[in-house]
N, C-alpha and C positions, 0 to 999 in steps of 0.2 A: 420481549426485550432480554429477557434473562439468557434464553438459550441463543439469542444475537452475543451477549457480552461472554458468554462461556469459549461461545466458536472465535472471537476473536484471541480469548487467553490462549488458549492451546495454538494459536496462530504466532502468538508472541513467544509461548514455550516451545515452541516443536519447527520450526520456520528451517526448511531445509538441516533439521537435527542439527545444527551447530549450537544455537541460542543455550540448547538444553544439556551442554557437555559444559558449563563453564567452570568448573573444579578441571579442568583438562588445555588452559586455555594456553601453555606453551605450546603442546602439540598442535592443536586445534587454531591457533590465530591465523597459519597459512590457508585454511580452510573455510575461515571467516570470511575471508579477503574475498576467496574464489568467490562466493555466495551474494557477495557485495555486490561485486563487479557482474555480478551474471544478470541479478535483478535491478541494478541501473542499467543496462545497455538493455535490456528487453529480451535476453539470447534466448530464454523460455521462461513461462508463466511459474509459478511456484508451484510444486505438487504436492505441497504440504501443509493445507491448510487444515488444520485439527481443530475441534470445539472441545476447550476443558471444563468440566464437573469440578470449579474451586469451592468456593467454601460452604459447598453440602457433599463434596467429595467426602467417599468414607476412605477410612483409618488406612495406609500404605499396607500394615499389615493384610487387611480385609481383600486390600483391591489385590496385592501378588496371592493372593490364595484363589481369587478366581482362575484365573488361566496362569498353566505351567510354564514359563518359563525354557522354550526351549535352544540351549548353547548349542549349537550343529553350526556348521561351516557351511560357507553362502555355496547355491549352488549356481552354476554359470551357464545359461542358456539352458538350462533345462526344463520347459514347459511351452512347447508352442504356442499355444494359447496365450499366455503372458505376452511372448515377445510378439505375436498378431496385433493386440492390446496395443504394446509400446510402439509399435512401428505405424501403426495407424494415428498415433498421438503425435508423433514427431512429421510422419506427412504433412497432417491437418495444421501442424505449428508452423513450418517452412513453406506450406500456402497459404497461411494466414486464414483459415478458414475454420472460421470461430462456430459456428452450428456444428459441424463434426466434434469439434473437441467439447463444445458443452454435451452432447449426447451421450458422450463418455467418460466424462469428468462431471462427480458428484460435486454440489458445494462451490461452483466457479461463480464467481462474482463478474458481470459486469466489465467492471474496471481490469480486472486480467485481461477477460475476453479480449477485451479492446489494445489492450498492448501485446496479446499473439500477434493481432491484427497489425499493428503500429509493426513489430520487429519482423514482420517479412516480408518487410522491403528491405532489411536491411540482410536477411538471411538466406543462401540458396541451396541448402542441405545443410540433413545431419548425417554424418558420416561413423563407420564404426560402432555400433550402438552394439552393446553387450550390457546383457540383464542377467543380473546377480539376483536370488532372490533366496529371502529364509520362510522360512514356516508361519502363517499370522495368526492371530491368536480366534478367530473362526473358522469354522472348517470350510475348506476353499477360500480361504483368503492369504495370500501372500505381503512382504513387507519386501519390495523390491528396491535394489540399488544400481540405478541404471548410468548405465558409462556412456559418453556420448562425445562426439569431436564435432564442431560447430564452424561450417563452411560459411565465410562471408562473401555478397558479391566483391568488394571492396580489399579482399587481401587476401593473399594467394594459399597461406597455411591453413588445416583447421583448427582450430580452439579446443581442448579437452576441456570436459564439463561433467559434472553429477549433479543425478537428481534423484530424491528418493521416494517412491510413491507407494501409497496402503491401498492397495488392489484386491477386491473381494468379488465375491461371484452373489448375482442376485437370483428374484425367486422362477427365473426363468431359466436360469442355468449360464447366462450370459455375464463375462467380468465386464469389471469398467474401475477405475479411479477413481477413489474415494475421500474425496479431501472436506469430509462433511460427518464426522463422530462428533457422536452426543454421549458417548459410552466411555467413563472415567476407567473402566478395567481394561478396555482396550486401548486406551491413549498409555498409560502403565505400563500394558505389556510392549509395548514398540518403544517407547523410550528404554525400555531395559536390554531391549535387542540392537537400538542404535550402538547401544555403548559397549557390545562386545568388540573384543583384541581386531577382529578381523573387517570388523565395518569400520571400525577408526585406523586402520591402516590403509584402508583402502581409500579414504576421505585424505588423510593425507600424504598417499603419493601422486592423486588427480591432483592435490592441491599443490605439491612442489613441482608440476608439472607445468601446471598453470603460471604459477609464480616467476617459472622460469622464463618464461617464453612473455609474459609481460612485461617482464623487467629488462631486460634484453633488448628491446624491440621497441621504439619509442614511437612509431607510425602504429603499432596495433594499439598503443595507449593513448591516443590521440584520437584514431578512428572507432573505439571504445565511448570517448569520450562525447563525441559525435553523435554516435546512436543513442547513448542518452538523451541529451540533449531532442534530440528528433523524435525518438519513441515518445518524450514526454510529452510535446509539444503536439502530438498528434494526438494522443490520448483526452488531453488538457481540450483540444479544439472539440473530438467528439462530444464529448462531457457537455462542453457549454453548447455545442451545436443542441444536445437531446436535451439540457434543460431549457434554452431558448422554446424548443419548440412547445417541450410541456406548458411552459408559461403564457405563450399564446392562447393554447386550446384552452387552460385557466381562465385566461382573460376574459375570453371569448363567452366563455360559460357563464363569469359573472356576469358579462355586459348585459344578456341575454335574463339571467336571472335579475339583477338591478332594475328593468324594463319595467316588472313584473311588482316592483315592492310596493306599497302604497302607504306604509305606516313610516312614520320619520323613523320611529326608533328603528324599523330593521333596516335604517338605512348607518347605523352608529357606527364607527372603528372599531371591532373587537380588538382585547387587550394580544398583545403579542405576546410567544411565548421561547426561551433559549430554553436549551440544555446543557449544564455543566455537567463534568466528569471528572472526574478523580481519577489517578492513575498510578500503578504500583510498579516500582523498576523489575524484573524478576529477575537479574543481575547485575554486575557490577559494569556501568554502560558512561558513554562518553556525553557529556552536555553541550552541545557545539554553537558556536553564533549565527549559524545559515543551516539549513537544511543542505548539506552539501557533507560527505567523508573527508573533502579536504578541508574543510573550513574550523577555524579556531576552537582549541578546548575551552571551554570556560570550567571546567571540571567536571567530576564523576559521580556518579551515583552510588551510593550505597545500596545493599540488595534488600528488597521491601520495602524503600525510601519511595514517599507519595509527593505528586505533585496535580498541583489545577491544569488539565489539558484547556489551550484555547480555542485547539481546533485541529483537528486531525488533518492532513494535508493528502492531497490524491496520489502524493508519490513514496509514500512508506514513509511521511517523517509527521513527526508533529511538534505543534506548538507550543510550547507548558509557561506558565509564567513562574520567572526566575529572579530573583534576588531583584523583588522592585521592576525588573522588566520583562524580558521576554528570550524565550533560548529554544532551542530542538534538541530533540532524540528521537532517536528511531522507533516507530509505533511497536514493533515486532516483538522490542524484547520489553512490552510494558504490559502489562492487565489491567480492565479497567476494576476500579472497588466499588466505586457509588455512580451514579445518577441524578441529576438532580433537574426537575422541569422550574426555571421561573418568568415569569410576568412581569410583561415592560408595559409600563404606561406608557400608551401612545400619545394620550395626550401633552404629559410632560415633554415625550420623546419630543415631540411636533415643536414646543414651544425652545426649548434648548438648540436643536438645530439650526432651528432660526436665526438665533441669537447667533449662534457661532458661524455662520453664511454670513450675514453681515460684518460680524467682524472680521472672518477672513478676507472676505472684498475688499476692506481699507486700509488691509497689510498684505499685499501681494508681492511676492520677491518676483522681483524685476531683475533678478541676477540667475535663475535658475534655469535649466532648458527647458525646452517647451520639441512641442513634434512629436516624431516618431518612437517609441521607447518599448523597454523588454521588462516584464512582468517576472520580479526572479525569484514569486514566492506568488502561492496560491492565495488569493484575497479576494472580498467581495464590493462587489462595485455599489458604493449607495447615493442614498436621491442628497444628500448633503452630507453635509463635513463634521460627520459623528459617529460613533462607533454602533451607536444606540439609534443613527437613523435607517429607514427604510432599506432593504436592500432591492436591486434592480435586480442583481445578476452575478455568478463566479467568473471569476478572469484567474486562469488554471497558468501554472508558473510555463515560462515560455512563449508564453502568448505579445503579441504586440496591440500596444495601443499607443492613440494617436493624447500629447497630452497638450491639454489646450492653455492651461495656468498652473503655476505651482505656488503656495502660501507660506508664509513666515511660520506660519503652525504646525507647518510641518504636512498637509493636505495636497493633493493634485488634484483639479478637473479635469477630466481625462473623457475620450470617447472610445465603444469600444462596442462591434455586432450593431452598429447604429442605436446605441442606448449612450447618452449623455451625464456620467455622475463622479463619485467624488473616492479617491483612494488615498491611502498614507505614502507619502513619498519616500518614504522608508524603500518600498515595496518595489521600485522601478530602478533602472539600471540600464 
């Protein structure tokens, strides 16, 4: 668990090097933008997924005294091998051919993998790829900054894009992407090379490059818009398709062991179990009322300011509860500080949901729609009209369900993958 909650801090701190420049953030917001818009539309997977060593990290002094620090000017195309590397990464991304890119991408999660997949349909080259690279702080290891123009079927210009990837050589002599450090002195020394004169130039002229050509151009912001939407919506489908299926073969297995039981007691409910989290802003970050870049500020965070996560969401935002109710931010720039597993009485659970099934049945809005509807926040589908009841199944944002009633309480019955249960109407749109 520890070294899960490390790799995601360094994921929050280091997340395409912008998160970690915020003392910079006039130059850098054009830059921000870019990095937004790249990982909403799916244009490529993140190559910067870092695990930070927080609070057993030693002393900054400690950590720049391991490895030197070296200011040298990026060099451009200079190592075949790298750019063999990149060029094979950006193939496998514009086929969508997610086993090639795991075999050379350390640390790839799943959930990327699945959205290389998702965005190459929407992508038909990359074009122009120029790799800048400086010195990494092991030997044979590079900290590259790759230039890239992003060919869509759907519109006729390419897209300028960066991306920056920790590229190291293993014990076979072969490189590959490394987006999976446990090592606090090397996450150090690459944040201190991000932040030279010449990588933040070069971050924001891709970025007023970009800036220009979207702002400009109101059908690429649109059809930006679009692949959002799609890349999610596919990702979202796989997600519940793979846990549908896990859940079966679960079934299955109990069905098969229940056969088998003979003592009542191992036939009991064991107690359920959540896990809360805590989470620490690690900049000064926007509180929004949707999981959306365009959606309302409810205000900001201050930098270290904790909040109750209620549920991390599959598209880079999460949940936090906020002044009595509920708000998002971006997981990216948060770290988690605590953990916490606790135990739901089932039996209570059982007897409460009841209660509140029946009462939502004799207060049914008769005025609300019913049918076809869009799922426009990650929620889970449960066996009744409590937050505390059983869950069936995730219904991933984008997704469609079919809704059968909607309640004064604020509840929907809803169907969805052929499972029948109960959502906050909050949640539909």
């Amino acid at each position: 668990m520890k070294k899960k909650n490390d790799f995601n801090s360094w994921r929050n701190e280091k997340k395409d090097i912008f998160a970690i420049l915020g003392d910079n953030k006039k130059i850098l917001m054009p830059v921000i933008l870019v990095l937004a818009v790249a990982i909403t539309v799916g244009i490529a997977i993140s190559a910067n997924r870092r695990a930070a060593m927080l609070a057993e990290a030693p002393a900054d002094s400690d950590v720049a005294a391991t490895f030197e620090i070296q200011d040298v000017t990026m060099e451009e195309n200079a190592y075949p091998d790298v750019n063999a590397l990149v060029d094979t990464y950006y193939t496998a991304m514009a086929e969508g051919d997610s086993e090639t890119i795991k075999s050379i991408y350390k640390g790839l999660d799943e959930t990327e993998a699945l959205k290389a997949v998702a965005a190459a349909d929407y992508i038909e080259d990359f074009e122009n790829i120029i790799v800048y690279t400086k010195p990494g702080p092991l030997t044979g290891s590079y900290v590259a900054y790759v230039y890239n123009e992003v060919k869509l079927y759907e519109y006729e210009k390419a897209i300028p894009g960066l991306e920056t990837m920790y590229i190291c050589t293993d014990e076979n002599g072969s490189l590959y992407i490394n987006g999976d450090i446990a090592d606090a002195n090397e996450i150090e020394y690459i944040k201190n090379v991000n932040v030279q004169a010449d990588v933040i130039d070069l971050n924001n002229k891709v970025a007023s490059s970009y800036n220009e050509m979207v702002n400009s151009d109101e059908a690429l912001a649109e059809l930006l818009t679009k692949m959002r939407s799609g890349i999610q919506v596919s990702v979202g489908e796989a997600l519940a398709s793979s846990e549908a299926s896990s859940s079966t073969a679960d079934d299955a297995e109990a069905s098969d062991e229940s056969s088998e039981e003979v003592s009542e007691a191992a036939q009991e409910t064991e107690p359920e179990t959540t896990t809360v989290r805590t989470i620490k802003a690690t900049d000064v970050i926007n509180i929004r009322k949707s999981d959306s870049e365009t959606a309302d500020v409810l205000a900001k965070t201050s930098k270290g300011e904790e909040f109750k996560e209620l549920e991390a969401l599959a598209n880079g935002w999460s949940k936090i509860e906020y002044n009595g109710g509920v708000a998002y931010v971006k997981t990216e720039f948060f770290e988690v500080v605590s953990e916490e597993t606790v135990t739901v009485d089932n039996k209570e659970t059982e007897t409460e949901t009841e209660t509140t099934t029946e009462e939502a049945t004799s207060t049914k809005d008769t005025s609300a729609k019913t049918g076809k509807m869009t799922v426009k926040d990650s929620v889970r589908l449960r066996k009744s009209e409590s937050t505390e009841a059983e869950i069936i199944s995730m219904i991933y944002a984008g997704s469609t369900v079919n809704v059968v009633e909607q309640y004064a309480n604020g509840w929907a019955k809803v169907e969805y993958n052929g499972n029948t249960g109960y959502i906050k109407s909050e949640f539909l749109e």
